[in-house]
C-alpha positions in Angstrom: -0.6 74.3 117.0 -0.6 77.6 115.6 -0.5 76.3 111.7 -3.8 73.9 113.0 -5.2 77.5 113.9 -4.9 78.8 110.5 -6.0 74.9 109.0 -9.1 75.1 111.1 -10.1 79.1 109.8 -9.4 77.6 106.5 -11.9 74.7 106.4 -14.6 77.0 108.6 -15.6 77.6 104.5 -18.4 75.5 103.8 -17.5 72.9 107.1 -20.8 72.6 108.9 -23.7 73.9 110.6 -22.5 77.6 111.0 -20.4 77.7 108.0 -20.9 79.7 104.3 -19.9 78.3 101.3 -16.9 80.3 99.5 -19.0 81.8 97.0 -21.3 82.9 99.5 -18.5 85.4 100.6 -18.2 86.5 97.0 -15.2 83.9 96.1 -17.0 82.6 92.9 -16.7 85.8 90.8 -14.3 83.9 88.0 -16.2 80.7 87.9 -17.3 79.1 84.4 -21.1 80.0 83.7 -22.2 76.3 83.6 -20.9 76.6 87.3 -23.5 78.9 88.4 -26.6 77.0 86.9 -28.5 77.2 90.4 -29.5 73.9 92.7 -31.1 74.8 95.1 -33.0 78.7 96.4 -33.1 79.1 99.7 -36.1 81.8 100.6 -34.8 83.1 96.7 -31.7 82.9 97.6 -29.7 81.1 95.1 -27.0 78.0 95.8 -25.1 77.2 92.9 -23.7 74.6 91.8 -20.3 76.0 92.4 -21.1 76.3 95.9 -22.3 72.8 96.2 -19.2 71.5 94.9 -16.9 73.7 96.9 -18.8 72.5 100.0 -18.6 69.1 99.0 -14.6 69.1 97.8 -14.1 69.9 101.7 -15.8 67.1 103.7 -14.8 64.8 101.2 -11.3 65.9 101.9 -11.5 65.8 105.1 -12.7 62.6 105.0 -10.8 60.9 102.7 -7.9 61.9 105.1 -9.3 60.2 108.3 -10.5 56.9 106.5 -9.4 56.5 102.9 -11.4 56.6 99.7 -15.0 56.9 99.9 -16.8 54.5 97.3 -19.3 56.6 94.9 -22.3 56.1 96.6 -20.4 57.3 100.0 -19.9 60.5 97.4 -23.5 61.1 96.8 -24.9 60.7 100.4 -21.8 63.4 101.2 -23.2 65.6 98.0 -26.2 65.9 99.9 -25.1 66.9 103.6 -22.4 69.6 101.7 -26.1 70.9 100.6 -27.8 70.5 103.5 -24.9 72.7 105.5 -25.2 75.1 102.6 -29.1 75.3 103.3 -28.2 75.8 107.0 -25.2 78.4 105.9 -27.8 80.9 103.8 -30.9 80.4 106.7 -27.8 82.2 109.4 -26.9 84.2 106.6 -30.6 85.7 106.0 -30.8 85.7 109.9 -27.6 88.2 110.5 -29.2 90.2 107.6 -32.4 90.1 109.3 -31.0 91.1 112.7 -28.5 93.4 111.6 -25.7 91.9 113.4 -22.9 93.1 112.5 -18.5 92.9 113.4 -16.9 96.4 114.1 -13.0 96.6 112.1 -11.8 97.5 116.0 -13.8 93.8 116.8 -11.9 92.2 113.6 -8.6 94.0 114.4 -8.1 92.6 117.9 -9.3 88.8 116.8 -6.5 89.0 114.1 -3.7 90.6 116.8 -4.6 87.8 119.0 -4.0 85.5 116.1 -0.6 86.7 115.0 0.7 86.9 118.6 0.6 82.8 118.5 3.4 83.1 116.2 7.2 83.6 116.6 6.4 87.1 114.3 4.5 88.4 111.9 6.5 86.9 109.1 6.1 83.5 110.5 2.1 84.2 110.5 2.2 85.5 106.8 4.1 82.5 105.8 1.5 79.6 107.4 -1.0 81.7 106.4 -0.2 81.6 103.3 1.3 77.7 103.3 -2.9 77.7 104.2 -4.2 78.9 101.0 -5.3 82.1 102.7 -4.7 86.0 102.2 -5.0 88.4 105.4 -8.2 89.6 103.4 -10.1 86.5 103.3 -8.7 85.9 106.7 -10.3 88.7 107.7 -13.4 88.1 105.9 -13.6 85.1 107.9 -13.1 86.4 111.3 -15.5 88.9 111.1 -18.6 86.4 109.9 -17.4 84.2 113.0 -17.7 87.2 114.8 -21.1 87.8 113.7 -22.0 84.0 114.3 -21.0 84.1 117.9 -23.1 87.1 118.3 -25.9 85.7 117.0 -25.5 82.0 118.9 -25.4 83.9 122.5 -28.4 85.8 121.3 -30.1 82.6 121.2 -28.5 81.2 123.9 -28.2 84.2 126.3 -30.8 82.8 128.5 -28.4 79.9 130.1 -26.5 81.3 132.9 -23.2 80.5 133.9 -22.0 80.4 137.2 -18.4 80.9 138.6 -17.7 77.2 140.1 -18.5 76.1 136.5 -15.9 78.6 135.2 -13.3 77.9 137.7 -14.1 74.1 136.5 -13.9 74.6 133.1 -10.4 76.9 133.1 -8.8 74.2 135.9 -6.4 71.9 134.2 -4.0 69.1 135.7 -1.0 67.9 133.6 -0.9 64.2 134.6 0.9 60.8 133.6 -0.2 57.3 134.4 0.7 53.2 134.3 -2.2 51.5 133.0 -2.6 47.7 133.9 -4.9 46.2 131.8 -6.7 42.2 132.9 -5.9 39.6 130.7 -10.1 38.6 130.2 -12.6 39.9 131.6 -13.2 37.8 134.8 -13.4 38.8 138.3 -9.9 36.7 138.3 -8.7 38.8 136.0 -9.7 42.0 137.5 -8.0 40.7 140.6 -4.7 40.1 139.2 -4.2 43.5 137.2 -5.0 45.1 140.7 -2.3 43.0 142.5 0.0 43.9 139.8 -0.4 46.9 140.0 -0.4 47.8 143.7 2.8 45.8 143.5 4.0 48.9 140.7 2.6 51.3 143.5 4.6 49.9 145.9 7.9 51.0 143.9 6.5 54.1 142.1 7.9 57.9 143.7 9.0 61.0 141.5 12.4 59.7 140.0 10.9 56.3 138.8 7.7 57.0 137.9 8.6 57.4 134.1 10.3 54.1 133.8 7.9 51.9 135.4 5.8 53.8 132.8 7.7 52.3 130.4 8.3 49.4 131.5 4.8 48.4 132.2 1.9 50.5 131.1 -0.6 49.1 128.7 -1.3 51.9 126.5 0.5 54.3 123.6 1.3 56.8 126.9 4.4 54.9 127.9 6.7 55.5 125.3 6.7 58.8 126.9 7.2 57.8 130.6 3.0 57.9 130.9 3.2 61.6 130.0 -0.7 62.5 129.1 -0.6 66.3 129.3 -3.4 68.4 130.4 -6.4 67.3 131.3 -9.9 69.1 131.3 -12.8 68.1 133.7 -15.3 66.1 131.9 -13.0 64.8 129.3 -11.6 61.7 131.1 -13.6 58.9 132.5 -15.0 59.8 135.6 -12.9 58.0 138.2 -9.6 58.7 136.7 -10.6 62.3 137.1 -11.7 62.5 140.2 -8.2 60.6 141.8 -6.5 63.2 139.5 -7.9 66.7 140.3 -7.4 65.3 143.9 -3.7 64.9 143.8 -1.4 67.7 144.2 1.8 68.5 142.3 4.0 65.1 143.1 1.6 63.2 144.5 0.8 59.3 143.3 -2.3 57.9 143.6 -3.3 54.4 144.7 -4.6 52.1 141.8 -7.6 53.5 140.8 -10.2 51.1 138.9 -11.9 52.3 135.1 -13.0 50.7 132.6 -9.6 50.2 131.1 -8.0 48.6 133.9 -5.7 50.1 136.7 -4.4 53.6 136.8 -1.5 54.9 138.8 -1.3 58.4 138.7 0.7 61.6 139.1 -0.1 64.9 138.8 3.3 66.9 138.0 1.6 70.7 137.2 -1.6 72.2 138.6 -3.3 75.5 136.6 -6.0 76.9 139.1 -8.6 79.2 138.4 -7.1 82.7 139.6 -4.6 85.6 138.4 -4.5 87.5 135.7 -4.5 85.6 132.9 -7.6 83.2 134.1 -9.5 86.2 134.4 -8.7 87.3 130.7 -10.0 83.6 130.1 -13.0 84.0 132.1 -15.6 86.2 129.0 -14.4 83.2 126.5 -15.3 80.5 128.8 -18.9 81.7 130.1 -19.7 81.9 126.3 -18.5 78.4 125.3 -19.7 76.9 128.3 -23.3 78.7 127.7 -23.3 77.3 123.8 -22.5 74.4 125.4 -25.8 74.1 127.4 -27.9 76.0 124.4 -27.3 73.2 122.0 -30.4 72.1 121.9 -31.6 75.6 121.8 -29.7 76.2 118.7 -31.0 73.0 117.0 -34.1 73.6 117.5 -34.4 77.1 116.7 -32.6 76.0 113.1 -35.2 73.8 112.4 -37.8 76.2 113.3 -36.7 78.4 110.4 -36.1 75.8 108.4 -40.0 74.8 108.6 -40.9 78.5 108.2 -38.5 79.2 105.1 -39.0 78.0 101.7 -36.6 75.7 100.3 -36.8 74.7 96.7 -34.7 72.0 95.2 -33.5 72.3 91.8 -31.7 69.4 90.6 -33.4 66.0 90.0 -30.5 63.7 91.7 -30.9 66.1 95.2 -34.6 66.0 95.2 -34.4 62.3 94.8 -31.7 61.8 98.0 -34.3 64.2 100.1 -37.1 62.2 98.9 -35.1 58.7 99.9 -34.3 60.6 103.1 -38.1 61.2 103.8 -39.0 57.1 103.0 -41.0 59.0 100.3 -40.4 56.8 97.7 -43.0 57.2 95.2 -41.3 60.1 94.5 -38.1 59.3 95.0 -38.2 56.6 92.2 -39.9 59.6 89.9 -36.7 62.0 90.8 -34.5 58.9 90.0 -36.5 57.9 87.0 -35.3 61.7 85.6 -31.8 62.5 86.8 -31.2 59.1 85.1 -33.0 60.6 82.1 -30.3 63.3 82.4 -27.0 60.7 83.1 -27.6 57.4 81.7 -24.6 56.4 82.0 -24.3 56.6 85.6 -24.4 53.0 87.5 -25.0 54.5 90.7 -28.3 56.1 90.0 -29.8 52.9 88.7 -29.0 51.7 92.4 -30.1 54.1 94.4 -33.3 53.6 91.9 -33.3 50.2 93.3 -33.1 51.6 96.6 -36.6 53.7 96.1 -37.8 50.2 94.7 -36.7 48.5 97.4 -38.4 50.6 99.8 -41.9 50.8 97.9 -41.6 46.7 98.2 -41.6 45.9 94.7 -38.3 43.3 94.7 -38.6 42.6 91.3 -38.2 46.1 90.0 -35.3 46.6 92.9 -33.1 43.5 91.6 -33.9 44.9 88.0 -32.4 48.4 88.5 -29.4 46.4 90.4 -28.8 44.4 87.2 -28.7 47.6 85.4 -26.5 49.3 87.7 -23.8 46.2 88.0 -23.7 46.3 83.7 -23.0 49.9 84.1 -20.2 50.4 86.9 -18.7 46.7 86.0 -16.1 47.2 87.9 -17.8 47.9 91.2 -17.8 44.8 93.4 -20.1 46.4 96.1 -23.2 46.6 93.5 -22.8 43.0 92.8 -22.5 42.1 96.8 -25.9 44.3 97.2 -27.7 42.8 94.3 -26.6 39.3 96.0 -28.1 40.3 98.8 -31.6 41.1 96.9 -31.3 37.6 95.2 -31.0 36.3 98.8 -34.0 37.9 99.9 -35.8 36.7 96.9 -35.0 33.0 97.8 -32.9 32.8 94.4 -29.6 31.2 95.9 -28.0 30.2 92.5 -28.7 34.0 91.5 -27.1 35.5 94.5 -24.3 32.8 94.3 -23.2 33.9 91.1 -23.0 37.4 92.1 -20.7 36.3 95.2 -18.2 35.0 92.6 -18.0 36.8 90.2 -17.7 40.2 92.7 -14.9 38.1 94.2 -13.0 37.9 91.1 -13.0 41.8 91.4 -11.7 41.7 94.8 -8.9 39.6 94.8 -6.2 42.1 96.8 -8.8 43.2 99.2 -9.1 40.6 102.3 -12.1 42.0 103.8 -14.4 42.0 100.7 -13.1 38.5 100.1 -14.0 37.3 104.1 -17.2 39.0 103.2 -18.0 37.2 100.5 -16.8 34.0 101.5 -19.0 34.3 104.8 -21.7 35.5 102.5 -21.6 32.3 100.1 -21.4 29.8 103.4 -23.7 30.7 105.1 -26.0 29.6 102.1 -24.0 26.2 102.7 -23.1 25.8 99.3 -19.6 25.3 100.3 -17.9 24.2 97.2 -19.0 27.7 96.0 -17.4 29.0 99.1 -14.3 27.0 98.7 -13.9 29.1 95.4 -13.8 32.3 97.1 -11.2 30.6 100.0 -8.9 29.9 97.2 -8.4 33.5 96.4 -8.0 34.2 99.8 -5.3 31.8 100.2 -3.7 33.5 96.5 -3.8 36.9 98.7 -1.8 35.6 101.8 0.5 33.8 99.2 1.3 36.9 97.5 1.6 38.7 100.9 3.9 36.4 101.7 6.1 37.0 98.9 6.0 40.9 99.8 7.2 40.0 102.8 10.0 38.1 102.4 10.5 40.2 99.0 11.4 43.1 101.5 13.6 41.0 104.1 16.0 39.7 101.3 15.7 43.5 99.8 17.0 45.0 103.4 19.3 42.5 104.5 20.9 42.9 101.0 21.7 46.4 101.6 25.5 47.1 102.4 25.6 48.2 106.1 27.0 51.7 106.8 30.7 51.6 108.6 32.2 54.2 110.8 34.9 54.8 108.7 33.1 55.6 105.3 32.2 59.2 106.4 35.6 59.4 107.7 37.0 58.1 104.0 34.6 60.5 102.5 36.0 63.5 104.8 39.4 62.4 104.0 38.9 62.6 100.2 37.3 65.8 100.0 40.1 67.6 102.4 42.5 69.1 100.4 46.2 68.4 100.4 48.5 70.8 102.1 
C-alpha cells in the first residue's frame, strides 16, 4: 500500500483533469529543440510537443497495463485526450496564478511527514521512492501543486455543506465475509433453489465454521479466503448487502439476504465507528472529499466555462483534424487531414481517419478511396481491411467486401476473435463457401492449440520428479568428512 502511494504521486504528472504535464513543472529543461516546436497555446501559453508526448507515454502506459496493446488508431484518439488534459492542466495552472493560491513549506512539510510515517523508516521511504522514479524534490514539487489544487477545488466547491451524519457515514467501516449462492438460470425456480440452499448453509453457519462453509460453497473469488472481503465503505456495495451488514454486530450472521448476485450470508467480524481520537483527525479530510464529491458538477462546469472564455489555438495539423472529427465538422476535418498527410505520407492511419471525415460528409466513394489507400500503406493491419469491408458492405459491393474478409483473415490467423469476426462477417452475407475459408483457419488455430497443449503435458510429465532424499544426498555430499 505504501509503494501504490508513491505510484499514484508519480503518475499525478500529466494523469487527468487536475494534472500538469512534467514540463509544466520545469522537467523539460534538457530536451532536444525539435521537442519543444509548440502544439498547442493555451491563452499564449505554450504546450510543447514534449509535453504532449510525456502526457501521452502515461495513459498509454497505464493502459496498455490494464488491457494489452492498443492498435494505432487507439494511439491517436489517446494523443488527443493526453492534449486535452494538458489544455485542462495550463487553464488550473493560469487560475492558481490568477488567484494567487499558493502552498506554505510548513503546509508541504507536514503532507511529506505524513507520507514517510506510512513506512517502516525513512530509509524504506527513500528506497520506494526512489524504486518510483522520484526525488524528495520533485516529490515535493508535487505535493505542494496538489496542495494548491485542493485549495482551489474547495474554493469552488465551498458552498456544499457537509453535515456530521454524513461524516460519521463516510469514516464508518465494517470488515465483513460472506457465502455467495448463486441460481443456476435465472427463473423464479432458480431463485428458489439458491435460497433453499442457502438457508440450509445458514442453518450450520456460527463463528468457528463460517470460513469453511466459505470454502466449501461460495460462488465467488472470496472463498479461497474463508469469504474474507475486508472493509467495507457505505455506498460501495449493493444496497441490500449493505444495509444487512452495517446492521450486524461483531459475530453476528445474517439470514440469506437476496442481491443481484444471488444469496449472501454474512458476518461482520470488526466494527470501526465514528468516534475517538483518531476519527476526529479523519473528520477535516473527509468533509473535503465528501464536499468535492457533491461539487462535481460544479467543477465541470466551471472548467468549461473557462474553457469557452480562454483562447485555445491548435498548432499541429493531425490535432486540429481529431478536434474537427470530434466536432462532426468535417469539412474541415478532411482539410486538416488533407495537410498532416501532406506532412506524413507515409502514414496509413491518416488516410483512414481521412476516410473517416469522408465518411461523415456522406461521400462513400471518396471514404472507400482513402480506405484503399490506407490498407496499401499499413499492409499489415487487418483492422483497416475489416473497416473498408465494412464500407464495401454499405456500398452494396459484396464481392468487394468479401475479398477484404479474406484476405484480412490471412493476417489473423493466431487471433481467434478477429477470425470469429470475420467469419460472422462473411456469413452473414451467405456466401458461405467464402465463409468456410475463414472456418478452416479457425480449425488450423485450435489444431495448433492443441499441439501446445499436449506439447506442454508430455514436457511436464517428462520432468524427473523431486525425491526426499536428493536434498539429503546433496547435504551429505557437501558435509565435510571428520
Amino acid at each position: 500500500m505504501k509503494f501504490v502511494i508513491i505510484i499514484v504521486l508519480a503518475a499525478m504528472v500529466g494523469g487527468g483533469l487536475w494534472a500538469a504535464g512534467v514540463s509544466l513543472f520545469g522537467g523539460s529543461a534538457n530536451v532536444p529543440a525539435e521537442a519543444t516546436v509548440a502544439v498547442a497555446k493555451v491563452n499564449g501559453q505554450t504546450i510543447s510537443l514534449y509535453d504532449l508526448y510525456l502526457t501521452y507515454l502515461r495513459y498509454a502506459q497505464q493502459i496498455e497495463a490494464q488491457q494489452g496493446p492498443l492498435s494505432d488508431r487507439s494511439h491517436e484518439a489517446l494523443r488527443y485526450q493526453a492534449l486535452e488534459a494538458l489544455v485542462d492542466s495550463v487553464l488550473v495552472n493560469q487560475e492558481l496564478t490568477k488567484r494567487k493560491i499558493s502552498a506554505s513549506k510548513a503546509e508541504v512539510d507536514e503532507q511529506m511527514k505524513q507520507i514517510v510515517e506510512l513506512f517502516p523508516s525513512e530509509e524504506d521511504f527513500k528506497v520506494q521512492l526512489n524504486a518510483a522514479g522520484l526525488t524528495e524534490a520533485g516529490l515535493r514539487n508535487q505535493l505542494e501543486h496538489q496542495i494548491k489544487l485542493d485549495k482551489l477545488q474547495q474554493e469552488i466547491v465551498g458552498h456544499h455543506e457537509v453535515s456530521d451524519e454524513e461524516v460519521r457515514q463516510a469514516y464508518e467501516r465494517v470488515r465483513v465475509s460472506h457465502i455467495l449462492i448463486e441460481p443456476e438460470g435465472s427463473s423464479d425456480e432458480d431463485w428458489a433453489a439458491a435460497e433453499g440452499k442457502a438457508l440450509e448453509i445458514y442453518a450450520q453457519a456460527n463463528t468457528e465454521n463460517f470460513a469453511e462453509l466459505a470454502q466449501e460453497f461460495s460462488a465467488d473469488a472470496s472463498s479461497t479466503s474463508g469469504g474474507e472481503l475486508g472493509y467495507i465503505y457505505r455506498g460501495r456495495t449493493v444496497p441490500e448487502f449493505e444495509q444487512a451488514a452495517f446492521a450486524l454486530e461483531v459475530g453476528q450472521i445474517s439470514e440469506p439476504v437476496r442481491s443481484v448476485y444471488g444469496y449472501h450470508i454474512i458476518t461482520v467480524t470488526d466494527r470501526i465507528e465514528a468516534e475517538g481520537e483518531d476519527f476526529e483527525k479523519a473528520r477535516p479530510e473527509l468533509e473535503k472529499e465528501l464536499r468535492l464529491e457533491k461539487g462535481q458538477d460544479d467543477l465541470e462546469a466551471w472548467l468549461d466555462g473557462l474553457r469557452e472564455s480562454s483562447e485555445i489555438v491548435l498548432m499541429e495539423n493531425r490535432l486540429n483534424a481529431f478536434a474537427q472529427m470530434q466536432a462532426e465538422n468535417y469539412e474541415d476535418a478532411v482539410h486538416y487531414y488533407k495537410l498532416a498527410i501532406e506532412e506524413q505520407p507515409d502514414s496509413g492511419y491518416l488516410y483512414a481517419f481521412l476516410g473517416d471525415a469522408y465518411h461523415g460528409l456522406g461521400d462513400l466513394e471518396q471514404a472507400i478511396a482513402q480506405y484503399k489507400l490506407a490498407a496499401e500503406k499499413s499492409a499489415n493491419d487487418y483492422s483497416l481491411l475489416y473497416s473498408l469491408g465494412k464500407l464495401y458492405e454499405e456500398a452494396e459491393d459484396v464481392d468487394a467486401a468479401v475479398e477484404q474478409y479474406l484476405k484480412a483473415a490471412e493476417l489473423v490467423r493466431d487471433d481467434i476473435f478477429a477470425l470469429l469476426t470475420l467469419y460472422y462477417s462473411v456469413n452473414a452475407l451467405e456466401r458461405y463457401d467464402d465463409a468456410m475459408v475463414i472456418e478452416k483457419l479457425i480449425e488450423e488455430f485450435q489444431e495448433r492449440q492443441d499441439e501446445l497443449l499436449k506439447e506442454q503435458a508430455a514436457t511436464e510429465v517428462a520432468e524427473p520428479e523431486e525425491t526426499l532424499e536428493e536434498p539429503a544426498e546433496a547435504e551429505a555430499e557437501s558435509t565435510p568428512q571428520e
